[in-house]
C-alpha positions, -999 to 999 in steps of 0.1 A, spaced: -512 305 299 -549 299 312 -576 326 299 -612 326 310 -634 351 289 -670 358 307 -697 374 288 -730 387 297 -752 409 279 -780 432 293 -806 434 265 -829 449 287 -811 477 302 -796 484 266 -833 486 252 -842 513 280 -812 533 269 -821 531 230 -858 539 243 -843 574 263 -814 584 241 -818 595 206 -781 591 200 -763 563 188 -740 551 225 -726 522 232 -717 513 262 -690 486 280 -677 476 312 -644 453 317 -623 435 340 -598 410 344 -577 397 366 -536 390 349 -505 374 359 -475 378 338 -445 355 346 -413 370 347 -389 373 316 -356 361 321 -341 397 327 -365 406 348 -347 372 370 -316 388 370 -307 414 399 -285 441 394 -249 416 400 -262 394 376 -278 366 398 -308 349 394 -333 347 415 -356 315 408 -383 328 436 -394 354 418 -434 356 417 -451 366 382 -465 401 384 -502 406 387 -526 430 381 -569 438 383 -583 457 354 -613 479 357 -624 497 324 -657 515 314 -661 525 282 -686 542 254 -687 548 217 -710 578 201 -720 574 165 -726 608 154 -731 632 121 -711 660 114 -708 676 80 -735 649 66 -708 622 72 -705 598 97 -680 604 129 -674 585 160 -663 590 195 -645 569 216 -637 573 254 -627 546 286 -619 555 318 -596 531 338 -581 517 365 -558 488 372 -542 475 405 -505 465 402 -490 439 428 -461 420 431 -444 444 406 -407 440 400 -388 472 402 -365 489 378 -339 512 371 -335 537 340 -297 544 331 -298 559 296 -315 535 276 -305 506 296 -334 489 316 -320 470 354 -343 449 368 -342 443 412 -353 405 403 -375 408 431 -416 414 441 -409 442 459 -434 471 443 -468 476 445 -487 500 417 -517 513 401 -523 531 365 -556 551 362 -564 574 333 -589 584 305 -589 579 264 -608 602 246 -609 599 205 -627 615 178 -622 598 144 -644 602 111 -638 620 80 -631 653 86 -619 657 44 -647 635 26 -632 602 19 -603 603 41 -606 591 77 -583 608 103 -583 610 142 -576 628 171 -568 612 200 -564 624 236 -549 602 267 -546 614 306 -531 585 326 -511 587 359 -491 554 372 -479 552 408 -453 527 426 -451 522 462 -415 503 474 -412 477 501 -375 481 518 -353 476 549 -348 507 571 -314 511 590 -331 489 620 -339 459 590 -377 467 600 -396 465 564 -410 498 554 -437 508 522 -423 538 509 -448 566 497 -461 567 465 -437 573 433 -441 585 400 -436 557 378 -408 557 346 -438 549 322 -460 577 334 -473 601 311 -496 627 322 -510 639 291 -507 624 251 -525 641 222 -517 622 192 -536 629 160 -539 615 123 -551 642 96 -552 632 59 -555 657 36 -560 653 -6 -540 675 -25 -569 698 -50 -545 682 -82 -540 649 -75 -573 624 -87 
């Protein structure tokens, strides 16, 4: 697979912002554009054929991000957040039954995923880092199909199997007052 990394950096724009802000932010903006070929389930449709026309999948990534270096307690703590968005085309559909995945075998979905990552992560006991972590995402499908008159149709939009409105997840350590 073919990967081209483009960096720039904006020392003078970061300068102002160290000039205006007391606090410790950094700041980052991504994107990328991705194709993933298809695996070989993903070729098979539902009867088991295979179809060898299938596109790979491909998607556009927008993230802006910032880290906060901060004090809290006299010990060091930082916070994490990106916002993001990423356009999903050529998408190949699938079914949940149980915990059985079926593929369609076909580039018939388009998608987005958008969301927000917020974590916190220092050490909240002295010498023991933990973190809290917060995630709001939503993902969306939109179906191409045949109506009754074969005329091809976009369905509306569709709540995704992988969506997952909200996440907390968190990682505290704690020592024990007896153990060294």
């Amino acid at each position: 697979m073919s990967r081209v990394d483009f960096n720039y950096s904006i020392d003078t724009l970061r300068n102002l912002v160290q000039l205006r802000s007391k606090r410790d932010w950094l700041m980052r903006f991504a994107t990328g554009y991705y194709y993933q070929p298809p695996f070989y389930r993903e070729l098979r449709d539902l009867n088991g054929v295979i179809n060898a026309n299938l596109r790979a999948q491909q998607s556009i990534h927008f993230v802006v991000g910032g880290d906060l270096n901060f004090l809290a307690w006299n010990r060091p703590f930082k916070f994490i957040s990106e916002v993001y968005y990423k356009h999903l085309d050529r998408m190949v559909p699938y079914v949940v039954d149980n915990v059985r995945i079926r593929y369609l075998a076909d580039n018939t979905a388009q998608g987005y995923a958008t969301g927000i990552d917020a974590r916190v992560n220092g050490e909240f006991i002295e010498g023991v880092e933990s973190w809290f972590n917060m995630s709001i995402m939503q993902t969306k499908e939109r179906l191409y199909y045949q109506d009754e008159n074969g005329q091809e149709q976009l369905s509306d939009w569709l709540k995704r199997p992988t969506d997952q409105r909200v996440n907390f997840s968190i990682l505290f350590q704690d020592e024990l007052p007896s153990n060294p």
